[in-house]
MMTF fields as JSON, N, C-alpha, C and O atoms, coordinates in Angstrom:
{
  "mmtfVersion": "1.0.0",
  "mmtfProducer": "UNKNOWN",
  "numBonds": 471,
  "numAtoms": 472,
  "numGroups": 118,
  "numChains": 1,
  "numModels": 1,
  "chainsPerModel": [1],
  "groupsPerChain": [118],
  "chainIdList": ["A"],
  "bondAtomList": [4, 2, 8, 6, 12, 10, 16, 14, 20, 18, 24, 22, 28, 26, 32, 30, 36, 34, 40, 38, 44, 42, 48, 46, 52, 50, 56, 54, 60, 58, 64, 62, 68, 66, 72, 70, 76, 74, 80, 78, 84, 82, 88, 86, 92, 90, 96, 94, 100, 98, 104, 102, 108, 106, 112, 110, 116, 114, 120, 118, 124, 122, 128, 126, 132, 130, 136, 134, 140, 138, 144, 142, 148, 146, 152, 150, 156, 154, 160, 158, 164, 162, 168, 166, 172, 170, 176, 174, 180, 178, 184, 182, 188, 186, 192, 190, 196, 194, 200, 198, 204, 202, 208, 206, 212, 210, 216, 214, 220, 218, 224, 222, 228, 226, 232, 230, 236, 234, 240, 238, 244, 242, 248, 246, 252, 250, 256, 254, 260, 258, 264, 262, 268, 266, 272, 270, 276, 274, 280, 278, 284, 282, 288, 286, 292, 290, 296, 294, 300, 298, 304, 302, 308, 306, 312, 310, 316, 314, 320, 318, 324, 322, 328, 326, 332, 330, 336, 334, 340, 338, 344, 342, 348, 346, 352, 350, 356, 354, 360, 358, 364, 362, 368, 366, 372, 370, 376, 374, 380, 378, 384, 382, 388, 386, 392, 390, 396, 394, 400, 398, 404, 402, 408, 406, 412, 410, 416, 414, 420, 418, 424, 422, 428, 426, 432, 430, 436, 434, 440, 438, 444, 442, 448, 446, 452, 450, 456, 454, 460, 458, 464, 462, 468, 466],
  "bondOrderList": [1, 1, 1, 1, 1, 1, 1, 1, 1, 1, 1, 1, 1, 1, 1, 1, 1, 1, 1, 1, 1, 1, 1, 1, 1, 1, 1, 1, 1, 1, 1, 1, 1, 1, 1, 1, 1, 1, 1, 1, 1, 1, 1, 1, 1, 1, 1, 1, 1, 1, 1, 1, 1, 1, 1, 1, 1, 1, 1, 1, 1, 1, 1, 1, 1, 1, 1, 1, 1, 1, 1, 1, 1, 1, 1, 1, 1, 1, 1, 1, 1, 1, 1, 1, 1, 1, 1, 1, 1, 1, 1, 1, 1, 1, 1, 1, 1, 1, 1, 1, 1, 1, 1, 1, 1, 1, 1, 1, 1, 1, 1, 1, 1, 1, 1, 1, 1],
  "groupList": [{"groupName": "UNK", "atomNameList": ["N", "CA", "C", "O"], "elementList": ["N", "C", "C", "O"], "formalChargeList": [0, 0, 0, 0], "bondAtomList": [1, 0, 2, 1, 3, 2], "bondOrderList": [1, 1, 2], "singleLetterCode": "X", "chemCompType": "L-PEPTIDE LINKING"}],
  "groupTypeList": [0, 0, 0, 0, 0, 0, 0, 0, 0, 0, 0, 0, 0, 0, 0, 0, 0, 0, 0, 0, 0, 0, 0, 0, 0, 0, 0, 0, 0, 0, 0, 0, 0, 0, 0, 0, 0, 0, 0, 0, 0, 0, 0, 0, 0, 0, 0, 0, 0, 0, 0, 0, 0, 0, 0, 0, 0, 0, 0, 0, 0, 0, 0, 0, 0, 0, 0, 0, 0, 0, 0, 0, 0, 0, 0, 0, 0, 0, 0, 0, 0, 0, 0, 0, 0, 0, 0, 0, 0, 0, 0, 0, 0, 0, 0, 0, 0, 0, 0, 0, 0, 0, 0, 0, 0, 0, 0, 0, 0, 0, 0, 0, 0, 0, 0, 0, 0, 0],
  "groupIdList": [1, 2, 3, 4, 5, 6, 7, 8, 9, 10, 11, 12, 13, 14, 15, 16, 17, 18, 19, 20, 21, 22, 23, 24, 25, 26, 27, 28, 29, 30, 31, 32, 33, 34, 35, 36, 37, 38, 39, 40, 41, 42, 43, 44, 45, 46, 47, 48, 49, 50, 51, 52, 53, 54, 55, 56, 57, 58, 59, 60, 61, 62, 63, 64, 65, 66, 67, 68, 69, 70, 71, 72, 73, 74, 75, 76, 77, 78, 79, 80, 81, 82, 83, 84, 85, 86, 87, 88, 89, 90, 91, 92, 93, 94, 95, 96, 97, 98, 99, 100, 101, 102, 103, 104, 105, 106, 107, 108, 109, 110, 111, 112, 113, 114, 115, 116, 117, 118],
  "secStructList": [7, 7, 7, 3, 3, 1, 1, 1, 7, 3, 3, 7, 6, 6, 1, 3, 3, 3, 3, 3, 1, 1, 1, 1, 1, 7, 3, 3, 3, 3, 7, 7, 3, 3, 7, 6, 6, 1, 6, 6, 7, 3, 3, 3, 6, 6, 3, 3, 3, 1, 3, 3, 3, 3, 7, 7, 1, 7, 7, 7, 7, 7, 7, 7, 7, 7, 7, 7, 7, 7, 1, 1, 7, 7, 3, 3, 3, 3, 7, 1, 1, 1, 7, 3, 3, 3, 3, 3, 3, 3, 6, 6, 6, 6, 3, 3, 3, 3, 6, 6, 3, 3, 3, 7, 6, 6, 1, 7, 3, 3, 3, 3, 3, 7, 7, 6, 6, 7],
  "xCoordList": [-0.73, -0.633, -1.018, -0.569, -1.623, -2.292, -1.12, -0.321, -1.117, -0.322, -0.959, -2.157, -0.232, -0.656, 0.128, 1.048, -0.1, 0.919, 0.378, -0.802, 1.511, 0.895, 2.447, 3.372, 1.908, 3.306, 4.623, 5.693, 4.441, 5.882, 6.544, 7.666, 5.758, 6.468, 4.896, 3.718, 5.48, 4.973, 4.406, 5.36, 3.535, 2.673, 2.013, 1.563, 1.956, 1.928, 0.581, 0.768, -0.714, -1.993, -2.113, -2.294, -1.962, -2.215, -0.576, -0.382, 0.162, 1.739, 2.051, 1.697, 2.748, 3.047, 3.913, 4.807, 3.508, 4.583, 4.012, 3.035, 5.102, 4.687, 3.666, 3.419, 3.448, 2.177, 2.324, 2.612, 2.142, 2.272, 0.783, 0.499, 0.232, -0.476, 0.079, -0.645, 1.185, 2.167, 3.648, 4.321, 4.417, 5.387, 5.766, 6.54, 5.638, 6.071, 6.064, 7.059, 4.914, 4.951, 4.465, 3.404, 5.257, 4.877, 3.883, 3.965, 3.175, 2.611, 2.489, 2.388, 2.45, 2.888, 1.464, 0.675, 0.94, -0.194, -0.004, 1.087, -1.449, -1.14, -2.469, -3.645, -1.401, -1.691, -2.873, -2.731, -4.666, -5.308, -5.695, -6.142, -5.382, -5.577, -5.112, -5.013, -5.004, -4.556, -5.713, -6.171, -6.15, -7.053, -5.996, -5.339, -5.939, -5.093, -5.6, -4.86, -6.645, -6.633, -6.804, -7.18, -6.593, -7.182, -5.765, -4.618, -5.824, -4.784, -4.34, -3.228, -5.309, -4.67, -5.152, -6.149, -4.389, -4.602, -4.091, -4.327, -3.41, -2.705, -4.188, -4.66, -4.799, -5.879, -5.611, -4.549, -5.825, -5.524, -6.915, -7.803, -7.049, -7.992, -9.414, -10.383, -8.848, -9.736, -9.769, -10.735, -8.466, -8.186, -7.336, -6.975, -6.906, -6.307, -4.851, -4.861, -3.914, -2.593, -2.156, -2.533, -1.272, -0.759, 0.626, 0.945, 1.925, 2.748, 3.37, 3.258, 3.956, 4.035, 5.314, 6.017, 6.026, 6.938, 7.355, 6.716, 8.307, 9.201, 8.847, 9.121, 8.133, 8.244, 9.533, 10.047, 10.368, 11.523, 11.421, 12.361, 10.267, 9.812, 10.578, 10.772, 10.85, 11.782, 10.61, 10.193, 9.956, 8.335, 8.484, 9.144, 7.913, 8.565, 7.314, 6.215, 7.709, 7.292, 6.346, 6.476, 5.666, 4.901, 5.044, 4.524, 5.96, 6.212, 5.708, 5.843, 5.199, 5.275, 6.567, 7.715, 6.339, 7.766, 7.911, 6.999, 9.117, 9.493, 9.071, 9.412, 8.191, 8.186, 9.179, 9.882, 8.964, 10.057, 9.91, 8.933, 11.022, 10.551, 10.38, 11.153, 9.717, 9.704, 10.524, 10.768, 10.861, 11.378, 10.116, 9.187, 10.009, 8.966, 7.665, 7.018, 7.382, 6.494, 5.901, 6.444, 5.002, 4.645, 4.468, 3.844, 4.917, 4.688, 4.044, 4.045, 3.427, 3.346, 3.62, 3.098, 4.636, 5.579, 5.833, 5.872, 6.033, 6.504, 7.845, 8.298, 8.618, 9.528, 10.709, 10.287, 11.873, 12.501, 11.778, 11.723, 11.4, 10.564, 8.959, 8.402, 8.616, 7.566, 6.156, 4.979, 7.17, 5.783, 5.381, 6.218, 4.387, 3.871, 4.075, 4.021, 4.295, 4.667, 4.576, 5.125, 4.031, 4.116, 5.227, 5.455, 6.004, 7.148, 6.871, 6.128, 7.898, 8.16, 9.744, 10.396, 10.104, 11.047, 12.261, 12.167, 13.081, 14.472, 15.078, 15.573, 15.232, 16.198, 17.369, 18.073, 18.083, 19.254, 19.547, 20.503, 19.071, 18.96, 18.831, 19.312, 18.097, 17.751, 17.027, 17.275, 16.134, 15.749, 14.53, 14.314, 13.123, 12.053, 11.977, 12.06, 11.81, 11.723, 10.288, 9.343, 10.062, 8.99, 9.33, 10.461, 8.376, 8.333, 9.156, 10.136, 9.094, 10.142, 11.52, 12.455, 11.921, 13.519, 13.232, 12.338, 13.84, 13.861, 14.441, 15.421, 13.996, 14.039, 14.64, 14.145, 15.395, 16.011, 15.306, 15.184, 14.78, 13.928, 14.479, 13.665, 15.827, 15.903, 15.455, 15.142, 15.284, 14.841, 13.463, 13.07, 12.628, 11.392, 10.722, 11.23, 9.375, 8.559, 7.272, 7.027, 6.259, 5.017, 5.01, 4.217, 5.804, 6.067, 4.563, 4.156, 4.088, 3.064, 3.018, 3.259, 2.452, 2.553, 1.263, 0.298, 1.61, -0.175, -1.123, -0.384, -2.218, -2.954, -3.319, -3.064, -4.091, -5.159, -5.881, -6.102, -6.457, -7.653, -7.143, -8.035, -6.2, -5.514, -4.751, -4.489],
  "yCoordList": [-4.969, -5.764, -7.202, -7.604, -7.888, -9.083, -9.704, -9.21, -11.264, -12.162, -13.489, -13.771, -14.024, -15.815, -16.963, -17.041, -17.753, -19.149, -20.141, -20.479, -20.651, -21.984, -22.347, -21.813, -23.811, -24.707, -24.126, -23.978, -23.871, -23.419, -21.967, -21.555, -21.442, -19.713, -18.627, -18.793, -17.679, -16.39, -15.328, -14.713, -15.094, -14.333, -13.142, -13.34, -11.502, -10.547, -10.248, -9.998, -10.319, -10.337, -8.383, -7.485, -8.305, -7.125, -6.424, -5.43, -7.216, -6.981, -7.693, -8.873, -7.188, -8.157, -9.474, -9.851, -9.88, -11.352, -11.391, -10.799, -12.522, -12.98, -14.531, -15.261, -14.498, -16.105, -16.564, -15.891, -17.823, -18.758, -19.774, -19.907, -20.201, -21.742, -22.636, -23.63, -22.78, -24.042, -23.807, -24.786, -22.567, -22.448, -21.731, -20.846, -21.707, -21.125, -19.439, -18.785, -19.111, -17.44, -17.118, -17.631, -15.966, -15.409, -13.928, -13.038, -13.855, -12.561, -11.782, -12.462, -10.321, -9.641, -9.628, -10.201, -9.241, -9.283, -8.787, -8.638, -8.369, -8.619, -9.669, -9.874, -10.196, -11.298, -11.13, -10.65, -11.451, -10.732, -12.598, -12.605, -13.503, -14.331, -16.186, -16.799, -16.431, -17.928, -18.961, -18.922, -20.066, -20.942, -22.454, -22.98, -23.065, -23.515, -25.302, -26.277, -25.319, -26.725, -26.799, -27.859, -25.928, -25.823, -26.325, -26.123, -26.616, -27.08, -25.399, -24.97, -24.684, -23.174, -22.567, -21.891, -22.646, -21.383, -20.194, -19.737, -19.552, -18.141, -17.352, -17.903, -16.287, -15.918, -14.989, -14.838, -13.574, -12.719, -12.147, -12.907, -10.862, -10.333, -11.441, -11.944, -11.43, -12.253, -13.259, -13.738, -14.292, -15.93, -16.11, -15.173, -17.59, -18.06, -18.969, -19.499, -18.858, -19.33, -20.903, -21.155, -21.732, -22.805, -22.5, -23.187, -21.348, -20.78, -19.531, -18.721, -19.066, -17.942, -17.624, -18.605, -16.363, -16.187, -14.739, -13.852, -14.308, -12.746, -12.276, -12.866, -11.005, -9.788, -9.479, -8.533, -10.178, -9.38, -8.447, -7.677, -8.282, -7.574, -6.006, -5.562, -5.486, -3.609, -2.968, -2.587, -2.806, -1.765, -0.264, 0.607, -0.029, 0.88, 2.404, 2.236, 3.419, 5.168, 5.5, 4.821, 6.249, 7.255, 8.712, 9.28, 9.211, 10.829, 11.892, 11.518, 13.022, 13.852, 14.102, 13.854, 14.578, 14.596, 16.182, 16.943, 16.427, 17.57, 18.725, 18.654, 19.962, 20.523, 21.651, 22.541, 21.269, 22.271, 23.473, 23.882, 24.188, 25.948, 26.48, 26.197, 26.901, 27.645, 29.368, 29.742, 30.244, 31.126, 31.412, 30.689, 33.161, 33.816, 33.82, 34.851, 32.819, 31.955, 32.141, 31.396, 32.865, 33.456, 31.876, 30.848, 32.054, 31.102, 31.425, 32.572, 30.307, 30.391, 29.855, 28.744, 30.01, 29.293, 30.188, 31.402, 28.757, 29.408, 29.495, 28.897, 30.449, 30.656, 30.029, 28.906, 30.199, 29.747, 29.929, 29.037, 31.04, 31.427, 31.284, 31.562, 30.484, 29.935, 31.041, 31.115, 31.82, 33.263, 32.976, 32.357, 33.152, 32.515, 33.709, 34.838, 33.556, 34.405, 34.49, 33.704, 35.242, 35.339, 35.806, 37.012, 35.057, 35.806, 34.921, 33.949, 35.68, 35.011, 34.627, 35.134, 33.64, 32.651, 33.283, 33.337, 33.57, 33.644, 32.639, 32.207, 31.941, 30.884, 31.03, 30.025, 32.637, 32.923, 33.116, 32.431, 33.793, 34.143, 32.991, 33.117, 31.798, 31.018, 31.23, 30.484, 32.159, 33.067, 33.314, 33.47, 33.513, 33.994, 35.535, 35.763, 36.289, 37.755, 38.35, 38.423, 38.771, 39.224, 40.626, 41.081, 41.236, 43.09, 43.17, 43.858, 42.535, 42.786, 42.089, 42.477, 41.161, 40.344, 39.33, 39.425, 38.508, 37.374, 35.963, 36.146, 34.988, 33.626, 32.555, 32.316, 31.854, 30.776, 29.574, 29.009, 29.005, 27.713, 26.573, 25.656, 26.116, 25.318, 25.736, 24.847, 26.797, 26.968, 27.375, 27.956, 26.826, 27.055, 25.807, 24.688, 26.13, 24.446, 25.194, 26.387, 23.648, 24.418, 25.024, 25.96, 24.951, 25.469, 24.685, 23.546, 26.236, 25.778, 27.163, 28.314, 26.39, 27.197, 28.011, 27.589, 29.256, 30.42, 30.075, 30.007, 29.955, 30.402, 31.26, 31.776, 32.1, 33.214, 33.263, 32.115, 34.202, 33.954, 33.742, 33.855, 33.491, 33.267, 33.756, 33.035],
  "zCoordList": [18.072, 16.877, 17.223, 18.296, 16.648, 16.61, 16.055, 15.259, 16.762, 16.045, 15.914, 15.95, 15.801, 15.727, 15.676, 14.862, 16.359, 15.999, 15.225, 15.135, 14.583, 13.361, 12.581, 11.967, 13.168, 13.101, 13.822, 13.232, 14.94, 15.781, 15.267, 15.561, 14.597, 13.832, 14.277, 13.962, 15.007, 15.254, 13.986, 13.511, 13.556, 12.351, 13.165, 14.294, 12.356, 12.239, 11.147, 9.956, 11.742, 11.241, 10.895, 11.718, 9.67, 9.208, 8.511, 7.812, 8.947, 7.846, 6.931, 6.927, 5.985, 4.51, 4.497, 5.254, 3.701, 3.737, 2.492, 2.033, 1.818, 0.193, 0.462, 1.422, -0.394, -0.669, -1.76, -2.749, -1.745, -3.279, -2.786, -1.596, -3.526, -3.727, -4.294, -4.357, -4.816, -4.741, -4.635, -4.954, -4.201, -4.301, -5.421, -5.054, -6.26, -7.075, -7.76, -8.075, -7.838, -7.966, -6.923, -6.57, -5.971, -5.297, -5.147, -5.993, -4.231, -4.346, -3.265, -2.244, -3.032, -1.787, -1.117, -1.87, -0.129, 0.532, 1.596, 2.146, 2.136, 3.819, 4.401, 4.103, 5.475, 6.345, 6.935, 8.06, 6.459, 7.501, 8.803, 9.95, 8.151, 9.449, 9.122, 8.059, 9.915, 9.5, 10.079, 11.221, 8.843, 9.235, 9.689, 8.79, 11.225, 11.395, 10.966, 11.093, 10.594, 9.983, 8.44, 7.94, 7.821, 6.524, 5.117, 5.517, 4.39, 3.171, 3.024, 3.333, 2.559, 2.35, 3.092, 2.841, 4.638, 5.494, 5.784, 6.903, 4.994, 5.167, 4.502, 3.507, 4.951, 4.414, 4.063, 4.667, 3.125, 2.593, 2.089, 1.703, 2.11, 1.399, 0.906, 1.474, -0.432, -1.591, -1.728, -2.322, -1.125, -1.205, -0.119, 0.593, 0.09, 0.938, 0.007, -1.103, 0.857, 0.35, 1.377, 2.522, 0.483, 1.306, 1.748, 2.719, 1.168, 1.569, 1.972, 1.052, 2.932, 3.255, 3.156, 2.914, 3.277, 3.496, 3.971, 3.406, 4.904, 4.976, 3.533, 2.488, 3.697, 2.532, 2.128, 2.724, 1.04, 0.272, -0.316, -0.511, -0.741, -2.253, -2.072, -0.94, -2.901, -3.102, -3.275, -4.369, -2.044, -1.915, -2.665, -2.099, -3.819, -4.461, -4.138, -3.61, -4.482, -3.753, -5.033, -6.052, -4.988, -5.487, -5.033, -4.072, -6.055, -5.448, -6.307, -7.472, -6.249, -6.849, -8.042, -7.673, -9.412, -10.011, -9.607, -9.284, -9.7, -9.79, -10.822, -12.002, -10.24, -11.271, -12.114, -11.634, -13.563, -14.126, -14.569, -15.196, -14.214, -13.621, -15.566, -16.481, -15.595, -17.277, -17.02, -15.872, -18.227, -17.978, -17.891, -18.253, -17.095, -17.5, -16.615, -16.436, -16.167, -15.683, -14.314, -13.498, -13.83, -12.657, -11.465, -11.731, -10.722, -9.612, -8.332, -7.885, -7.663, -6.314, -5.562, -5.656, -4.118, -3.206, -2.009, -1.806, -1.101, 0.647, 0.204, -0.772, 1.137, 1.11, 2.081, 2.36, 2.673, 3.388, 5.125, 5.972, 5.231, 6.42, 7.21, 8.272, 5.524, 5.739, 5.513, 5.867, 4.671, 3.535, 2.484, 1.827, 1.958, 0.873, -0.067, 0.421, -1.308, -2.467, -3.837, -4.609, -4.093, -6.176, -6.609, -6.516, -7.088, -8.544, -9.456, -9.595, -10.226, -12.18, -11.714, -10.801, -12.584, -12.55, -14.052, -15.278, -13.238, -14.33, -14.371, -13.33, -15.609, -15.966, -16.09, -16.186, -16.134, -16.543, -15.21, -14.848, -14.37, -12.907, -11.795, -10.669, -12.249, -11.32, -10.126, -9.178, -9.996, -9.101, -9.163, -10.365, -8.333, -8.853, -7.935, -6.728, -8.947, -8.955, -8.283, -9.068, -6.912, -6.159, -6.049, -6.225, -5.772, -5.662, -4.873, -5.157, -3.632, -2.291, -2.789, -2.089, -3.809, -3.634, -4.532, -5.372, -4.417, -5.164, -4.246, -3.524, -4.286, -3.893, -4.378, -5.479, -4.127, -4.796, -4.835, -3.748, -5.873, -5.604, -5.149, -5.26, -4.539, -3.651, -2.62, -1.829, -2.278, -0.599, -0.231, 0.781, -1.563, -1.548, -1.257, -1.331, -0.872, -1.119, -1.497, -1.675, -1.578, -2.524, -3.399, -3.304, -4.761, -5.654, -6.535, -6.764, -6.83, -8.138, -8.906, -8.54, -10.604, -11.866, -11.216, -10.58, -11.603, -11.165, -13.027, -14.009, -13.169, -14.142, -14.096, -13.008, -14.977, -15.061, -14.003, -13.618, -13.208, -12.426, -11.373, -10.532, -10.896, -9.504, -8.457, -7.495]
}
C-alpha cells in the first residue's frame, strides 16, 4: 500500500477518506494522490480537494433480496450436501417436494424459480 506524508499526517493512496473544498459538504472518495504545494491538493479521481478527513460515512451493501417461495412453484437448488435439485414448494409444508424427499429451504442455497424450457 502506498502512502504519503503532508503536513506531519501519514495518507493511504487508494483508501477512502471524505473531502470538502471549503469545509463544508463533504464527499466520500478515494485518495488517489496528494499535490504537496498546491491550494487543493488531496487529488481524487475527477478533481482535487483543500480538506480531508477519516471516512465516517455508514458504507452501505447491495444484496440480493430474498426470494419469495410461491406455492406450487417448481424450483431449482443445492441442497444441504451440496446436490443440486428440482422440487415444487409447499407453503403449507414449508418444504420443496423432490421424487427422492423433500428439503427445507433454510438449508438450501441457490434457490431459483425454474421457467418453461429448463
Amino acid at each position: 500500500m502506498k502512502t504519503i506524508e503532508h503536513k506531519g499526517k501519514t495518507y493511504q493512496v487508494g483508501e477512502l477518506y471524505e473531502f470538502s473544498r471549503f469545509g463544508e459538504n463533504w464527499f466520500v472518495d478515494v485518495l488517489g494522490g496528494i499535490d504537496q504545494g498546491a491550494t487543493y491538493p488531496y487529488k481524487v479521481r475527477t478533481q482535487s480537494y483543500k480538506f480531508i478527513r477519516v471516512c465516517k460515512a455508514n458504507l452501505g451493501t447491495i444484496e440480493e433480496s430474498p426470494l419469495k417461495l410461491k406455492n406450487g412453484e417448481c424450483y431449482r437448488y443445492t441442497d444441504l450436501y451440496g446436490n443440486e435439485h428440482k422440487g415444487f414448494f409447499s407453503a403449507r409444508r414449508g418444504v420443496f417436494f423432490r421424487t427422492e424427499g423433500c428439503d427445507a429451504p433454510s438449508e438450501c442455497t441457490n434457490i431459483k424459480l425454474l421457467v418453461a424450457g429448463e
